[in-house]
Structure formats: C-alpha cells, structure tokens
DRENDO-1510 file (C-alpha; in Angstrom, 1 decimal, always signed):
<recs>
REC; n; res; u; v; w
REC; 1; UNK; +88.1; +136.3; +112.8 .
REC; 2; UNK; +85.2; +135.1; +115.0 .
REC; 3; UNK; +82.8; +136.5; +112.2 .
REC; 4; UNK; +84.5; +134.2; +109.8 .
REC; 5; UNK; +84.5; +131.0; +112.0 .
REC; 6; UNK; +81.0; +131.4; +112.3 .
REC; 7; UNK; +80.6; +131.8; +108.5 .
REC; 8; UNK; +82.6; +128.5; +107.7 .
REC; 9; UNK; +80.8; +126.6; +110.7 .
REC; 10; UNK; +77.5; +127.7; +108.5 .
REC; 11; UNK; +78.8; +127.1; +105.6 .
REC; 12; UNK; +80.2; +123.2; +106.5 .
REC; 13; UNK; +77.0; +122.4; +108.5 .
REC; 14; UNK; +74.7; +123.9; +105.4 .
REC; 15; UNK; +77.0; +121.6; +102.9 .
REC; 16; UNK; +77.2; +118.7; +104.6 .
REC; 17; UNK; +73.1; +118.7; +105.2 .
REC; 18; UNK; +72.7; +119.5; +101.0 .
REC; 19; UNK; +75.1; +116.4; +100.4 .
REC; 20; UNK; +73.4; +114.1; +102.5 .
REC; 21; UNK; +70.5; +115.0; +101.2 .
REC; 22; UNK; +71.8; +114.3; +97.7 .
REC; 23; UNK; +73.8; +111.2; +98.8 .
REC; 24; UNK; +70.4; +109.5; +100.4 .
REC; 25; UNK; +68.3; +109.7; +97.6 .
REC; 26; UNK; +71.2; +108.6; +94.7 .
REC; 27; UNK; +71.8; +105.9; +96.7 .
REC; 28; UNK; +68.2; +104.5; +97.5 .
REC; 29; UNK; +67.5; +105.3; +94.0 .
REC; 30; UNK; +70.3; +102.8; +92.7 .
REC; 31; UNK; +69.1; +99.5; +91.4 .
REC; 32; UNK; +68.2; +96.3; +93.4 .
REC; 33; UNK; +68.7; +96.9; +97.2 .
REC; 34; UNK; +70.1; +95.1; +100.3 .
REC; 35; UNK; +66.9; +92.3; +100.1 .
REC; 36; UNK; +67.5; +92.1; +96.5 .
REC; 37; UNK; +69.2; +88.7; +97.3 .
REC; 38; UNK; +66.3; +87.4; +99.5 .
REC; 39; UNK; +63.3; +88.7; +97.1 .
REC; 40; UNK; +65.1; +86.1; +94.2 .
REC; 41; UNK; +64.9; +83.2; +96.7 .
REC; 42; UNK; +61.5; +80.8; +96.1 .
REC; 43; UNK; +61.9; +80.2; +99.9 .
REC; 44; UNK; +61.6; +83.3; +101.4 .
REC; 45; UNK; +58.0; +84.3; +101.5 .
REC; 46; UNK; +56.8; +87.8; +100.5 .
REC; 47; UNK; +55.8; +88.3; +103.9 .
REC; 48; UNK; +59.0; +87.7; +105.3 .
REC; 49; UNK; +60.8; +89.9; +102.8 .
REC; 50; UNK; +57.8; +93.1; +104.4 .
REC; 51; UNK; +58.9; +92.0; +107.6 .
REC; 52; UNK; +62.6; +92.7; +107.1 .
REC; 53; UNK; +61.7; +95.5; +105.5 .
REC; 54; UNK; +59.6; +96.9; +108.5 .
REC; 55; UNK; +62.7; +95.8; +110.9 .
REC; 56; UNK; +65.7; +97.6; +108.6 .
REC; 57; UNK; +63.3; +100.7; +108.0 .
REC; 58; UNK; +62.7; +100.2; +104.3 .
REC; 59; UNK; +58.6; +100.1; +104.3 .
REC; 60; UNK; +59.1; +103.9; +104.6 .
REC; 61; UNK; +58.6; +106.5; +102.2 .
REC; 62; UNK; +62.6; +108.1; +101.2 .
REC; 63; UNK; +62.3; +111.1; +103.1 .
REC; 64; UNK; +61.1; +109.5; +106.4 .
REC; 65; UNK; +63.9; +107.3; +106.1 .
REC; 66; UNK; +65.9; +110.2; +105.3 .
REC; 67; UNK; +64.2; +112.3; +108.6 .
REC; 68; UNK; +64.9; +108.9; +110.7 .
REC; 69; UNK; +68.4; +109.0; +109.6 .
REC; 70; UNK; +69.2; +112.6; +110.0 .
REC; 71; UNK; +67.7; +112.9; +113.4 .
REC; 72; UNK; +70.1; +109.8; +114.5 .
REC; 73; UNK; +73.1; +111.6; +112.9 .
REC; 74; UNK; +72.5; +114.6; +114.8 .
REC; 75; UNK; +73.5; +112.9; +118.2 .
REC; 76; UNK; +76.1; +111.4; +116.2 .
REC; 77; UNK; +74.3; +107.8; +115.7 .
REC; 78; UNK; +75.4; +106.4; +112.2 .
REC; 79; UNK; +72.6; +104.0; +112.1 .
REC; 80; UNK; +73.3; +99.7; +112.4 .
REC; 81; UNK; +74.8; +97.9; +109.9 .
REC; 82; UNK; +72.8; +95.8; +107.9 .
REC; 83; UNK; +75.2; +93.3; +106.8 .
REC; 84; UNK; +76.7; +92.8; +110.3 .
REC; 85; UNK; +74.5; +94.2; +113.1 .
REC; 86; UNK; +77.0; +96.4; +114.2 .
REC; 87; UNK; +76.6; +100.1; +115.1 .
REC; 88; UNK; +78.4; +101.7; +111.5 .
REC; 89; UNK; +80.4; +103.8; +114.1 .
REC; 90; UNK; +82.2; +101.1; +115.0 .
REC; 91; UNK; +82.8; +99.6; +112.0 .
REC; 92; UNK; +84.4; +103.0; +110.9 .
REC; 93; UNK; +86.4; +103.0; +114.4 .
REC; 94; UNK; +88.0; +99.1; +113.7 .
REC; 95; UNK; +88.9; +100.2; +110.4 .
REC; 96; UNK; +89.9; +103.8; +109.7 .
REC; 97; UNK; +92.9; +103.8; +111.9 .
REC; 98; UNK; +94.6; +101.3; +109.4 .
REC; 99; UNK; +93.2; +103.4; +106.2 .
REC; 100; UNK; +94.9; +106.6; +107.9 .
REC; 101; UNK; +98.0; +104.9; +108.7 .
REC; 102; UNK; +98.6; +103.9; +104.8 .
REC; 103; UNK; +97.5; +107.1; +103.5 .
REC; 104; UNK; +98.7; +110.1; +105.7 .
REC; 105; UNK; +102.2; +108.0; +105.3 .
REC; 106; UNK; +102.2; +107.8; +101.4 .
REC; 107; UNK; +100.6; +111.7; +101.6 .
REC; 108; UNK; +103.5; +112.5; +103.3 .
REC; 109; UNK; +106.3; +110.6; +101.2 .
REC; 110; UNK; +104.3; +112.6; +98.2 .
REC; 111; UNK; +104.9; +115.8; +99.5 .
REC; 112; UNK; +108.3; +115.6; +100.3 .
REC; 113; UNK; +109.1; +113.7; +97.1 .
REC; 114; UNK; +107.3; +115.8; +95.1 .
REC; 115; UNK; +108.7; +119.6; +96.8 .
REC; 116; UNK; +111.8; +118.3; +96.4 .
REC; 117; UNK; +112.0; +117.0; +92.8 .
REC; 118; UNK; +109.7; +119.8; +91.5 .
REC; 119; UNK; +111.9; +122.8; +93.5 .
REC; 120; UNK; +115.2; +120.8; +91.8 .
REC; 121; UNK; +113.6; +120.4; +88.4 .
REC; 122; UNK; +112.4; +123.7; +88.2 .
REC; 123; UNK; +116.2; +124.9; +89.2 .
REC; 124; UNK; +117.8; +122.7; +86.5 .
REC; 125; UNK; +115.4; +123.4; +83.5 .
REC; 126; UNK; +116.2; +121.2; +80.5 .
REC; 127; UNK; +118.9; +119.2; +82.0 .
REC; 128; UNK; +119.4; +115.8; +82.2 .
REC; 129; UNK; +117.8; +115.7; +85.7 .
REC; 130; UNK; +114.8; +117.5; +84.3 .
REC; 131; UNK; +114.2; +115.5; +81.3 .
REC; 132; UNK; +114.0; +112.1; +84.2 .
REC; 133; UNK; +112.1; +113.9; +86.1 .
REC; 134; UNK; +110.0; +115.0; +83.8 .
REC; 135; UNK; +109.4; +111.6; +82.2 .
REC; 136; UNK; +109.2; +109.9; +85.5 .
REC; 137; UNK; +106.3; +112.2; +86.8 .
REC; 138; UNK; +104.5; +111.3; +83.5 .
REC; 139; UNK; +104.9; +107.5; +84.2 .
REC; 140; UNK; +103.4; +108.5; +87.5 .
REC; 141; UNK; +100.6; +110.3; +86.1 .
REC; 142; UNK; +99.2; +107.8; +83.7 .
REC; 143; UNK; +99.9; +104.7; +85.6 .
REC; 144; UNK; +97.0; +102.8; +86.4 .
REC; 145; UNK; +97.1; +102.3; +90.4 .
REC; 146; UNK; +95.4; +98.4; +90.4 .
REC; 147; UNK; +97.9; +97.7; +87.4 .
REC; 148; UNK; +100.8; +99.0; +89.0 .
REC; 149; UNK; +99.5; +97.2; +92.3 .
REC; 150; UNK; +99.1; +93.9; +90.2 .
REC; 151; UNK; +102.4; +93.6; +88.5 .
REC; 152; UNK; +104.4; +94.4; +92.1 .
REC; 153; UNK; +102.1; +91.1; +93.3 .
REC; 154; UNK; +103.4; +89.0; +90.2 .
REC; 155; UNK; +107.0; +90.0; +90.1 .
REC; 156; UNK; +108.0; +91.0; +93.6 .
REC; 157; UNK; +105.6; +88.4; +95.7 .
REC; 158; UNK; +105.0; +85.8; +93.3 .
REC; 159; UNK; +108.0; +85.4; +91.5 .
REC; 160; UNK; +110.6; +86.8; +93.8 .
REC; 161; UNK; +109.1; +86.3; +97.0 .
REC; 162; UNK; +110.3; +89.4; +98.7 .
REC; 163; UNK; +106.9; +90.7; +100.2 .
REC; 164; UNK; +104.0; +89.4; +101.1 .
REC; 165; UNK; +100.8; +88.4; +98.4 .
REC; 166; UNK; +98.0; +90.4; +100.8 .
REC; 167; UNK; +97.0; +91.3; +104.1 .
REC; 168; UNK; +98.0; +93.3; +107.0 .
REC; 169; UNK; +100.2; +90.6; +108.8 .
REC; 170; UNK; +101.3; +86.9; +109.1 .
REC; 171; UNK; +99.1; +83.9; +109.0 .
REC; 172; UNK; +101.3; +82.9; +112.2 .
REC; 173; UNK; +100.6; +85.9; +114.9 .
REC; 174; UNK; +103.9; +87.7; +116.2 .
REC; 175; UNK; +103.8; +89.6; +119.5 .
REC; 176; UNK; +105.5; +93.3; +120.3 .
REC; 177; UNK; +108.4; +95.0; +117.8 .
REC; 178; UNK; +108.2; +91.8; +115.9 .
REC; 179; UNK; +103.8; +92.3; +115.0 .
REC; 180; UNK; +104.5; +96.2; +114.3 .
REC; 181; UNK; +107.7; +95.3; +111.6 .
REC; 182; UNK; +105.7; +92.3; +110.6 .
REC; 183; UNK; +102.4; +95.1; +109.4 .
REC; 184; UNK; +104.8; +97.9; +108.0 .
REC; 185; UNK; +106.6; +94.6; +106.0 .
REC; 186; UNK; +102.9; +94.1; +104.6 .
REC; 187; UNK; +102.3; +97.7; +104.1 .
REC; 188; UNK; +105.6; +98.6; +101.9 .
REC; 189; UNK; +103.8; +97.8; +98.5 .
REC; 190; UNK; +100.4; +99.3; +99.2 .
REC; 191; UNK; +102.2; +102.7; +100.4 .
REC; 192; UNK; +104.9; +102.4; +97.4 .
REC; 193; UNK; +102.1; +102.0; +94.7 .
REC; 194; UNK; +100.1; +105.0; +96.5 .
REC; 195; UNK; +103.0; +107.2; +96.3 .
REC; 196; UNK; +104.3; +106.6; +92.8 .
REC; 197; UNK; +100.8; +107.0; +91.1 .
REC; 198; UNK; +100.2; +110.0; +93.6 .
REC; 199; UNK; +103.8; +112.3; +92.7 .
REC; 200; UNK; +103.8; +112.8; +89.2 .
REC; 201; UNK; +101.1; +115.2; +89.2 .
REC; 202; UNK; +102.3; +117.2; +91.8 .
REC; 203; UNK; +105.9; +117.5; +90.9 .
REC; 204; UNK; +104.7; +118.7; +87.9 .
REC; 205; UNK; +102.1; +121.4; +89.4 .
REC; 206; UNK; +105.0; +122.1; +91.8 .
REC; 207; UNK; +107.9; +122.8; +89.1 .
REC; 208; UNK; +105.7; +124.6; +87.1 .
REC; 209; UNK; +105.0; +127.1; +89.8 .
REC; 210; UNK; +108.5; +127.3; +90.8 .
REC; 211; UNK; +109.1; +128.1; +86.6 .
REC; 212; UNK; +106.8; +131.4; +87.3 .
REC; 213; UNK; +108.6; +132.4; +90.3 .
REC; 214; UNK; +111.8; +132.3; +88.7 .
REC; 215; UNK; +110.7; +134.4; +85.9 .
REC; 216; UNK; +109.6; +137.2; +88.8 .
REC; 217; UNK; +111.7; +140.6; +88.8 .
REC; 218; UNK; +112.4; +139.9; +92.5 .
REC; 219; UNK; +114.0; +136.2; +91.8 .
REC; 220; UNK; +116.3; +138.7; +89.0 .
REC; 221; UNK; +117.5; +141.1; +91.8 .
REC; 222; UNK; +117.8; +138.3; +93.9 .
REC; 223; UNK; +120.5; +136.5; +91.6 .
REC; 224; UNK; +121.7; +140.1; +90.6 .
REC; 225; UNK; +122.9; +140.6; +94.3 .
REC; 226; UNK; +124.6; +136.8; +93.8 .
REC; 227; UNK; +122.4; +135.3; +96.3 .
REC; 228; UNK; +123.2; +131.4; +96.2 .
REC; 229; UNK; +120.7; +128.6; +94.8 .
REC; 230; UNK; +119.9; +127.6; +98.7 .
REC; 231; UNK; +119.0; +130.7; +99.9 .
REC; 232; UNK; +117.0; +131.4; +96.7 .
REC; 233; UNK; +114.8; +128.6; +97.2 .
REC; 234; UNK; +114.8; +129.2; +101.2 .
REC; 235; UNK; +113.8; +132.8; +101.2 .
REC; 236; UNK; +112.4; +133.1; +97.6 .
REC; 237; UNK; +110.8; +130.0; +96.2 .
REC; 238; UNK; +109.8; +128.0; +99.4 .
REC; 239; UNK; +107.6; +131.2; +100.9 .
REC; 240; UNK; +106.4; +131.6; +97.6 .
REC; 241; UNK; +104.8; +128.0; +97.4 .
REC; 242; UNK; +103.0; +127.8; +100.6 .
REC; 243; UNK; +100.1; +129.2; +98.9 .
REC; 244; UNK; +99.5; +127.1; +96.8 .
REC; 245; UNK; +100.9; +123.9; +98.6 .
REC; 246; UNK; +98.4; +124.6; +101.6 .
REC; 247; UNK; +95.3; +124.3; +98.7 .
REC; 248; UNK; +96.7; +120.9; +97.6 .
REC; 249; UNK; +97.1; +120.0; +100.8 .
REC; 250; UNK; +93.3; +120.5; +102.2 .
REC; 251; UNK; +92.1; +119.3; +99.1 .
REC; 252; UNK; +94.4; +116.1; +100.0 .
REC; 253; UNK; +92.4; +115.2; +102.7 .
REC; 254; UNK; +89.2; +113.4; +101.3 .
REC; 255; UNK; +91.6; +110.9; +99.6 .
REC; 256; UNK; +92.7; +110.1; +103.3 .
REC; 257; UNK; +89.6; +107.8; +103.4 .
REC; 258; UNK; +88.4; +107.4; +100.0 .
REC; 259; UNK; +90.9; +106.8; +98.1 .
REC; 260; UNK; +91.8; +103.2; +99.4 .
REC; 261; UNK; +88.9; +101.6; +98.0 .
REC; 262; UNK; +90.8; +99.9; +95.0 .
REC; 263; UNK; +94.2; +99.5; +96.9 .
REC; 264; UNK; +92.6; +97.7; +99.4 .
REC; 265; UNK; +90.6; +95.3; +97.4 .
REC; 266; UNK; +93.3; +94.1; +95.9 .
REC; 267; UNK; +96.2; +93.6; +98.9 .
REC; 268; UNK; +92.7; +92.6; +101.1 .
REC; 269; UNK; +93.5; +95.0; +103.5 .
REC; 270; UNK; +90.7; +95.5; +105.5 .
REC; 271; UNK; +90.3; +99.1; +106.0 .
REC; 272; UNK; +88.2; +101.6; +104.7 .
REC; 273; UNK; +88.3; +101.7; +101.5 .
REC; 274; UNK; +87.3; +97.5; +101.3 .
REC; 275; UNK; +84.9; +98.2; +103.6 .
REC; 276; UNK; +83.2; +101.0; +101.2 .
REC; 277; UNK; +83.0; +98.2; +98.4 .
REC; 278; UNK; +81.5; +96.0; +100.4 .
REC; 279; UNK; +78.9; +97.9; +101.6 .
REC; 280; UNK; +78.4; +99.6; +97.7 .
REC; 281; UNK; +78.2; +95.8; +97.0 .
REC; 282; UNK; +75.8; +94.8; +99.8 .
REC; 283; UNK; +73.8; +98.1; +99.1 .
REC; 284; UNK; +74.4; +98.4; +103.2 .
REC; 285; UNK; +73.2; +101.9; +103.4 .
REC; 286; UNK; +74.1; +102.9; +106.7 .
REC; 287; UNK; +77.6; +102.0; +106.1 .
REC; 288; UNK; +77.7; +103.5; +102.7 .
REC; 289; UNK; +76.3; +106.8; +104.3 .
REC; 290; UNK; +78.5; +106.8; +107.5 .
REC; 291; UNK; +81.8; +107.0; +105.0 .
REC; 292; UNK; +80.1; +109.5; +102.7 .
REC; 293; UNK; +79.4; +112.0; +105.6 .
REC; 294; UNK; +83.1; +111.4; +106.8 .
REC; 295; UNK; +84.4; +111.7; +103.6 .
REC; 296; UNK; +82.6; +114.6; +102.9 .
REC; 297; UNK; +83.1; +116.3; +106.3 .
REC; 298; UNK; +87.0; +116.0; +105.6 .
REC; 299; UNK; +86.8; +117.9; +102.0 .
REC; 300; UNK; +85.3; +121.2; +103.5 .
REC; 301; UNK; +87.0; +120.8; +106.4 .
REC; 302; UNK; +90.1; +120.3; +104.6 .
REC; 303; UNK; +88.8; +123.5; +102.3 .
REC; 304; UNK; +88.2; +125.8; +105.3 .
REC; 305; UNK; +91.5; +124.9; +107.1 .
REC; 306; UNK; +93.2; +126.1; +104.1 .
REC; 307; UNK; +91.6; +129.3; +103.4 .
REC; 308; UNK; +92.1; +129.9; +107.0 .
REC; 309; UNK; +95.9; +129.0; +106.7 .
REC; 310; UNK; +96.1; +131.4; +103.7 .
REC; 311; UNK; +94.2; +133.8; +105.3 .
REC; 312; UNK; +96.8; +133.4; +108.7 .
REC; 313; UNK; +99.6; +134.2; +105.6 .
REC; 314; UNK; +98.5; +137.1; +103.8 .
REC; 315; UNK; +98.4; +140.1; +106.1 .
REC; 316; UNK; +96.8; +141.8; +104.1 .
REC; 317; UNK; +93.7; +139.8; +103.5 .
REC; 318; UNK; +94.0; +139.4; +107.5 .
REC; 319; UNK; +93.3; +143.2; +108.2 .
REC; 320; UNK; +91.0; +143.0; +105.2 .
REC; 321; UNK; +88.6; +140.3; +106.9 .
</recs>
C-alpha cells in the first residue's frame, strides 16, 4: 500500500506540473492581455504601459514568468492579483467556502435523488413510474442550466415574487438564525437549478447498471430463494453499485469549483465560479492560474481517492497490489 501511495503522490505531482505548464502558456498565448485596456488609451504613454509591465512581471520572456511563478507555487504563494492587489490565496479563501457550500449540497441532493430513482426505476422497468422517470431525467439532461436559471428568475422572482432576483442575502443586513435562513432563502434556486440539470444523467447511468445486475444469475437465485425487493437491492444491487458510484463520485469533484462559473454570473453570487469570469475577462493571470491548479488538484485527487476506495473493496486486487 505504501508503494502505491508513493506512486499516486508521483503521479499527482508529475500531472499537476505538465498542466500548469500547459495552462501558463494557453493562457499567455490568448489574445489582448490585462494592459490591453491601458495600451488603447492616447493618455497612457508607452513608457508607462513598460513600466507596468516591468512591475506585474510581463517584460519577461514566458518561461521566466513561468519559472517565477512556479518557484512561488512551490511555497504555496499563488502570486498577487492584478486586478485587486490582493494575494490570489485570499481571494480563493473569501470565496470558495460559498462555491463549496452550493455545490457539495446540490452534489449531494444528486446522489440521493438520483440512487434512489435509478434503483426504483430499474426495479419497475416499463411502468408508469419508469416511463416519468425516464422522461424526467431526459428533461434533466438536455436542459440548458442558464435557461433553466433564467426562467425560475422571471416566473418565480419576477412575477411571483417568492425568492429573491440575486445575491447571497438581503440588501437590509440580519444578524444570527435570521442571516443564515436569510442566505439558504437566496441559495434555494441556485442549488434547485444545479440539481435538476445535474440528475438526469446519473439516474440514467445508475438504472442502467442496476438493469445489468438484475439480468445476473445471482440476482435469479436470489428471487428463486424468494428473497424480497428490499433485501435484493440491500445485499444485491446496492454492494454491486459502489464501484461504479465511487468513479462518479471522484470524478464529481472538479465540478465542486468549476462548475459555478455560469450559475454564479447570473444569481451574482460572488464565489468561485464569478470570480473565474472575471479574472478570464480581466486576463488576471494569477487568479486564473490559482483556480486552474485547484481545480486541477481536485480531479486527480478526486481520481486517486477513488481507485484507492475501489482498491479498499476488491480484496482481490488488495492482495494483488
């Protein structure tokens, strides 16, 4: 087990140094930059626009900058904000805890909704339950997230006013139970559009696995010996699906952080994902690089917890490594 360890700590640390590698260049490469603004204005001399550029690093050949950069991220220093002046650390710290709120909520809302439909489906092929089902994942699946987002604004805010329009909380400030109700208040729309574009896919992928597990020769003897639908899907079907629903799961966890960036554009929520598209738009590259690394630390993480989780539930690979 240590040998593997070892392996995967190679493995993230070798992966994580090709993508940033990638991720400099593409980005530095990618039309206008963060003076691009100043270099169109008469009044700004050219020699102001070389001195910003010798303060914010940009006089440099790409791979110093990139050397600069990397050195810093090795004793974890994302760099300084361009836009703001504030160390990208702690732009990420103000802002990830509400992004991580909205998303490991909605993740796990998905997850439960989507086991539990799936498993049912799956149990009730070609029944009325099944065909809803069916056709309500499929609404899931192909519905648009910022048109979904939009028409719960018009009908529900707008028209009806039952939640807020945007933003986290109140113009008027509450204090205590009354701020925390107050945010989740705010938050029921952005979480509600997450999950129901988020479920249809998985209940699908879910009740089509638990279709091949019925079909197995141990599900027959299993109904054979006139074992009930609970215990089928305790002791047959749920043990069967952690597998698979352990992959999905560490492949989940990129979308923790990135996958806000339209949601929170249009609620203005100011987490993340907004803060992504503002740095994209401000070509603020030590912001843009911060959430990259992050994001990108969280997919193989999130891909070697899960091969470790499978490799804790198959005994036999366990003697095998």
């Amino acid at each position: 087990m240590k040998r593997i360890l070892i392996k995967k700590a190679f493995y993230l640390v070798g992966m994580l140094f090709l993508i940033s590698l990638i991720s400099f260049f593409a980005i530095h490469l990618a039309p206008n930059s963060f003076l691009a603004a100043g270099e169109l204005n008469p009044n700004i001399t050219p020699e102001t626009i070389a001195h910003l550029k010798a303060i914010y690093g940009l006089d440099k050949p790409l791979w110093q900058q990139y050397l600069a950069w990397i050195r810093a991220l090795m004793h974890f220093d994302f760099g300084v904000s361009f836009a703001s002046g504030k160390p990208v650390i702690d732009e990420i710290a103000e802002r990830i805890g509400i992004t991580l709120g909205i998303n490991l909520s909605a993740m796990v809302l998905i997850f439960v909704l989507a086991f539990y439909l799936g498993i049912k489906s799956a149990m009730r092929q070609d029944s009325l339950f099944d065909r809803i089902v069916k056709n309500f994942s499929l609404i899931s699946f192909s519905m648009p997230s910022f048109y979904l987002a939009l028409l719960l604004i018009l009908f529900l805010s707008v028209q009806l006013h039952l939640f807020p329009i945007a933003g986290l909380h109140s113009l008027e400030p509450k204090k205590g139970l009354a701020y925390y109700l107050d945010v989740a208040w705010h938050l029921v729309l952005p979480i509600f559009v997450v999950v129901f574009v988020g479920f249809g896919s998985l209940v699908q992928y879910i009740r089509s696995l638990t279709l091949e597990i019925l079909k197995s020769d141990y599900i027959f003897f299993a109904k054979a010996r006139n074992i009930g639908d609970k215990d089928l899907v305790k002791y047959f079907i749920i043990p069967n699906l952690k597998p698979p629903i352990i992959t999905m799961l560490g492949l989940s966890l990129p979308g923790i952080i990135g996958g806000s960036v339209i949601l929170e554009s249009i609620f203005s929520i100011n987490g993340m994902g907004l803060l992504f598209y503002q740095a994209a738009m401000a070509r603020d590259y030590p912001v843009i690089m911060g959430i990259l690394i992050i994001t990108a630390f969280l997919t193989l993480l999130g891909n070697i917890l899960a091969d470790l989780a499978l490799l804790w539930l198959n005994p036999y690979a366990r003697r095998q490594s």
